[in-house]
C-alpha positions in Angstrom: 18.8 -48.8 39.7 20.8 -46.1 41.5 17.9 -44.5 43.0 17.0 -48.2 44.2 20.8 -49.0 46.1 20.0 -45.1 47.5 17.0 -46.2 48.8 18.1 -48.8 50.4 21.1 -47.6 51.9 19.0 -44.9 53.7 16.3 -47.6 54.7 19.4 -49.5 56.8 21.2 -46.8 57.8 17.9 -45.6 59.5 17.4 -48.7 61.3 20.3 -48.9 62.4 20.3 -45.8 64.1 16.6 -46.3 65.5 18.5 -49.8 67.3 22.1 -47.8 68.3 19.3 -45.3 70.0 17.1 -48.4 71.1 20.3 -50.5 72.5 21.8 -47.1 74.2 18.5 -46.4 75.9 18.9 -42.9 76.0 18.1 -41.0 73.2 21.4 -39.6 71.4 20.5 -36.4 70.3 20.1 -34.7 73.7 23.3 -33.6 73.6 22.9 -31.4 70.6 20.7 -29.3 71.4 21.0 -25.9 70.9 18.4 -23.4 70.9 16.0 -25.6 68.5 14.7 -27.7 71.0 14.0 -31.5 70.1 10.9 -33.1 70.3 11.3 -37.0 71.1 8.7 -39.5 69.6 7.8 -42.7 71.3 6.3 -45.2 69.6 5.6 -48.3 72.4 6.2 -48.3 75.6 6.0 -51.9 76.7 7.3 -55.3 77.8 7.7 -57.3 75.3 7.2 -60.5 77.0 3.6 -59.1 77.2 3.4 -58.6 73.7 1.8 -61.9 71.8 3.3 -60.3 68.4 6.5 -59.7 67.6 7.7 -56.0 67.8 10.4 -55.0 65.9 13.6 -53.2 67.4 14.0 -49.3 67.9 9.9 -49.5 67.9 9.8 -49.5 71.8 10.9 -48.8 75.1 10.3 -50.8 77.9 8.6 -49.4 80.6 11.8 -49.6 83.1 14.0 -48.0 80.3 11.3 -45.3 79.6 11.4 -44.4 83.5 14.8 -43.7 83.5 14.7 -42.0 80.2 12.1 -39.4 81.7 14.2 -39.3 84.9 17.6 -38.5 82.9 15.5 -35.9 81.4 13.7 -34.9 84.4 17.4 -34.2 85.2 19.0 -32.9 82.5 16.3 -31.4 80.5 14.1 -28.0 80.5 10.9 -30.6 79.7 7.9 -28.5 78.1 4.2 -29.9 77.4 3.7 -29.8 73.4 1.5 -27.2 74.0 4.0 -24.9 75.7 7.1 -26.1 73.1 4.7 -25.1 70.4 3.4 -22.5 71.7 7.1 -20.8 72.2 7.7 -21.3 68.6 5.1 -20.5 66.9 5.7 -16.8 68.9 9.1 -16.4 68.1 10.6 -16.5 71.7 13.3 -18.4 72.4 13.1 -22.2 73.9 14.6 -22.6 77.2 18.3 -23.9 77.6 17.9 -27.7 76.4 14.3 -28.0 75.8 12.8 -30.8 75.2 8.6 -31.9 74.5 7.6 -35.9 74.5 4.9 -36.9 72.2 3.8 -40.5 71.7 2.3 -41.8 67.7 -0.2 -43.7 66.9 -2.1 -43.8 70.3 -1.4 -47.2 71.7 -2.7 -48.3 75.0 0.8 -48.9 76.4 1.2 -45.3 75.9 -1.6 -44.4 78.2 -0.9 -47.5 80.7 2.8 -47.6 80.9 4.1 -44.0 80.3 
């Protein structure tokens, strides 16, 4: 039974910090850092008006908030490819000053047509 309340208190506190992040519309963590690097994860990138089923919160970005998440980066940010994040620490060396990779799951179409 405790392992259950556990459970569940991690499921909601994880949502609620995927809609802080998703109501923010800049991801939080950039301004931890550090010499680790981040990796940020998109899921969607789309308008949801355009979307006939319902998506659920901290699942997406529109595309307007995903432009001026990737300019604040552009900005901000030492932005590497995967390849070159990777690549860095698979060899040891160390990431640039506030480096940061995007990847995208799952391979949605928005992906490819609105990011």
């Amino acid at each position: 039974m405790v392992f259950l309340a556990n459970e569940m208190i991690k499921t909601y506190i994880k949502k609620s910090v995927a809609y802080c992040s998703f109501l923010l519309g800049v991801p939080s963590i950039i301004s931890s850092f550090g010499q680790s690097g981040r990796i940020l994860m998109y899921h969607r990138v789309i308008d949801p008006r355009q979307e006939p089923m319902p998506l659920q919160a901290g699942m997406y970005v529109t595309p307007a908030t995903f432009a001026m998440q990737m300019e604040f980066l552009k900005k901000t940010c030492h932005v590497l490819s995967l390849d070159e994040y990777v690549d860095l620490k698979l060899s040891g060396k160390m990431l640039p000053r506030r480096a940061v990779a995007i990847s995208f799951d799952d391979g949605w179409a928005d992906n490819y047509t609105n990011a």
